[in-house]
C-alpha positions in Angstrom: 0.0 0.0 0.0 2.6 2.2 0.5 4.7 1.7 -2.0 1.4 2.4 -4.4 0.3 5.8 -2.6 4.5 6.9 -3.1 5.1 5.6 -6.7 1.4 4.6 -8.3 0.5 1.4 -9.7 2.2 1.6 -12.7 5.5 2.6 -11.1 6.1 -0.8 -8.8 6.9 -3.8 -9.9 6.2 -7.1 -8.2 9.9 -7.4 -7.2 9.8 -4.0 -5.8 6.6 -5.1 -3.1 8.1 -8.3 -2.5 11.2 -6.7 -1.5 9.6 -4.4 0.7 8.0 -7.2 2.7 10.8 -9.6 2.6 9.5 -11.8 0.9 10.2 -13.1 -2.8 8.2 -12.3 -6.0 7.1 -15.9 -6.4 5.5 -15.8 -3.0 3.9 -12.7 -3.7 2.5 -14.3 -6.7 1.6 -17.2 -5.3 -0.6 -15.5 -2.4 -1.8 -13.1 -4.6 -1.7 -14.5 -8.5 -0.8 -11.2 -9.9 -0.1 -7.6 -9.3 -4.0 -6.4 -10.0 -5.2 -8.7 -7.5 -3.2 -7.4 -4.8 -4.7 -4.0 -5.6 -8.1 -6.0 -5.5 -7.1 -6.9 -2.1 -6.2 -3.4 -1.2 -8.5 -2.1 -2.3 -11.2 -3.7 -0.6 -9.1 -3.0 2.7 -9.6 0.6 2.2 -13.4 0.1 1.1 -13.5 -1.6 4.9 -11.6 1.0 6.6 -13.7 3.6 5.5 -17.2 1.3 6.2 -15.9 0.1 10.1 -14.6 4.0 10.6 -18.2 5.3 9.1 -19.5 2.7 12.0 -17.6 3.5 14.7 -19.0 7.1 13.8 -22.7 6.4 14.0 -21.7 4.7 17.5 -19.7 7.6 18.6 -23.2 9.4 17.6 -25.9 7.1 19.5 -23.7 6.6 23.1 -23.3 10.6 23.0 -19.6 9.2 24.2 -16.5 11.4 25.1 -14.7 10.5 22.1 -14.8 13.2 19.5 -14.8 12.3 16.0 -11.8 13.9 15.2 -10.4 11.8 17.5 -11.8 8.9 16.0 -10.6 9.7 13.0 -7.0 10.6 14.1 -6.8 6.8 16.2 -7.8 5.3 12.8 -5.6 6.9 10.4 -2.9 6.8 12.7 -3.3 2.9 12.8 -3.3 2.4 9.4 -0.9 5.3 7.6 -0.7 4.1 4.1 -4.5 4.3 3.8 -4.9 7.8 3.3 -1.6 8.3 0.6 -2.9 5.4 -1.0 -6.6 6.4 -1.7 -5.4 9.6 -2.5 -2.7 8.1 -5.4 -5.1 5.7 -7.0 -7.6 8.2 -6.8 -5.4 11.0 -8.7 -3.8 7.5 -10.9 -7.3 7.3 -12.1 -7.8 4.5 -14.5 -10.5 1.1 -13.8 -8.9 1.1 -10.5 -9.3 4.6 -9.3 -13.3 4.9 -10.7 -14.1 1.6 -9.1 -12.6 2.5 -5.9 -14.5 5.9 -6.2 -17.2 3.8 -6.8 -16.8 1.4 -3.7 -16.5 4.4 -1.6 -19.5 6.0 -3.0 -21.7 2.8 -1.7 -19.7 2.9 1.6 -20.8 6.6 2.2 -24.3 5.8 1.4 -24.5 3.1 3.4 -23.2 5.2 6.4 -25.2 7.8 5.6 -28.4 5.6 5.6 -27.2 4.7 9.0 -26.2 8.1 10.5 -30.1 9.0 9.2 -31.7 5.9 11.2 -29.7 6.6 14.1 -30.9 10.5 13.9 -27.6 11.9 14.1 -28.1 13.4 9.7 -31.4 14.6 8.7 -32.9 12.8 5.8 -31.7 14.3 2.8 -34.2 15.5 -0.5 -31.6 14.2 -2.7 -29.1 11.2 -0.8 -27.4 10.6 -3.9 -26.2 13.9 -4.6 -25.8 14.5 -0.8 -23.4 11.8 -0.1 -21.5 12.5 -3.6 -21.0 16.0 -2.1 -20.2 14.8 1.1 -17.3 11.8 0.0 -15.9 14.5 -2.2 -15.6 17.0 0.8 -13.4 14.5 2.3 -11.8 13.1 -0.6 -10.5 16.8 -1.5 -8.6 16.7 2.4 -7.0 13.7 0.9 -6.1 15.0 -2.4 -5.0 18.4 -1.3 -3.7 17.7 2.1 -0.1 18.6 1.0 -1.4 22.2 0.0 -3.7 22.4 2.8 -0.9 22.0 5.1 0.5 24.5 3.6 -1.2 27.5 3.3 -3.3 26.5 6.5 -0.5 25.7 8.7 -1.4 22.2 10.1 -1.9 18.9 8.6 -5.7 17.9 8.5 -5.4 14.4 8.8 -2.5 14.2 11.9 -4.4 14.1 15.2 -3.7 18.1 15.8 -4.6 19.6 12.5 -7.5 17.1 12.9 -8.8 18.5 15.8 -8.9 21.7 14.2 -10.1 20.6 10.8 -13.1 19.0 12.2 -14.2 22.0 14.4 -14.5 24.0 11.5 -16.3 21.0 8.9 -18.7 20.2 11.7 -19.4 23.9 12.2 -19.9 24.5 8.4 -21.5 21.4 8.0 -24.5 22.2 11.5 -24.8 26.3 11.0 -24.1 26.7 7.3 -21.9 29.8 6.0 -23.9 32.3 5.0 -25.4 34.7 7.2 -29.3 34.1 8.5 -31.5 37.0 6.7 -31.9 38.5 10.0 -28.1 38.9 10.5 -27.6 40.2 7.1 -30.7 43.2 7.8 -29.1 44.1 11.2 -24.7 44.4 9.5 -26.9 46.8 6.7 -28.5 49.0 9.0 
C-alpha cells in the first residue's frame, strides 16, 4: 500500500513489493496471482476502513460518548498510515482502479449515511445521492489536497492536531451553514 500511494501502480513492480515485505516475487505471486489482485485486495481494505470507521462514527453518535470524532478519525488513520496516501494516489492515478474505488466508496458513504439518518444523528436528505456524492468529495478533497492544505493553513488535517482543528470548522460549516441568516444580514446593513 505504500509503495502504491509513493510511486502509483504503474510505477512498482512485483519485485519492488516483495522486497519491501521480505518476501520473494514468487511468493507474492503465489498468495496473490498477480499484481491487479493485490490491488483488488487493497482495495477492498480501504473500502473496509472507510465502512468500520463510518460505523464507529454512527456509534460515537448514538452513546453521545466522550470521544470526539476527530479523535476517532486521528486513532484510525494513525493505525493504518498508508491508507490515506494510497486512496489519494489511485484516486489522482485514475484509470479502472481509481473509478471503481471511487465507486466502492461512494456505496460505503451511502450506506453510512443511511445509517447516521436511522440513528438520527443526519437529517434525511431531499436528494441522498447527490448529498453523499457532495459529502465523500468533501473529504476526498482533504485527501487529495492535504499537502497544499498544510500549507497554506498551517497544520496537517489528517495528523491528530490539525484534525482537531479541521473538524471543528467541517462540523461547524457542516451544523450552521456559512452564509449569514437573513436576520443577521438586515441588522450588518442598518
Amino acid at each position: 500500500m505504500k509503495l502504491f500511494a509513493q510511486r502509483g501502480y504503474t510505477g512498482v513492480t512485483i519485485r519492488q513489493i516483495a522486497e519491501a515485505a521480505g518476501v520473494s516475487p514468487a511468493l507474492v505471486i503465489h498468495h496473490y496471482g498477480s499484481k491487479d489482485r493485490l490491488r483488488a485486495v487493497l482495495d477492498e481494505r480501504v473500502a473496509g476502513f472507510v465502512e468500520s470507521m463510518l460505523a464507529d462514527l454512527a456509534g460515537v453518535q448514538e452513546e453521545g460518548g466522550s470521544t470526539t470524532v476527530a479523535e476517532l478519525f486521528a486513532d484510525r488513520l494513525e493505525g493504518e498510515p498508508a491508507i490515506a496516501g494510497y486512496i489519494r494516489r489511485l484516486l489522482f492515478d485514475g484509470g479502472p482502479a481509481g473509478v471503481a474505488l471511487f465507486g466502492r466508496l461512494y456505496q460505503t458513504a451511502q450506506a453510512g449515511m443511511q445509517a447516521l439518518e436511522r440513528a438520527g444523528v443526519v437529517r434525511p436528505s431531499r436528494d441522498e445521492p447527490v448529498r453523499d456524492a457532495f459529502l465523500l468529495s468533501n473529504d476526498l478533497a482533504v485527501l487529495m489536497l492535504r499537502p497544499l492544505i498544510s500549507q497554506v493553513v498551517g497544520i496537517d488535517p489528517l495528523a491528530r492536531g490539525g484534525l482537531v482543528r479541521w473538524s471543528a470548522e467541517v462540523f461547524d460549516v457542516y451544523s450552521n451553514g456559512v452564509f449569514a441568516a437573513a436576520a443577521d444580514q438586515g441588522d450588518a446593513q442598518a
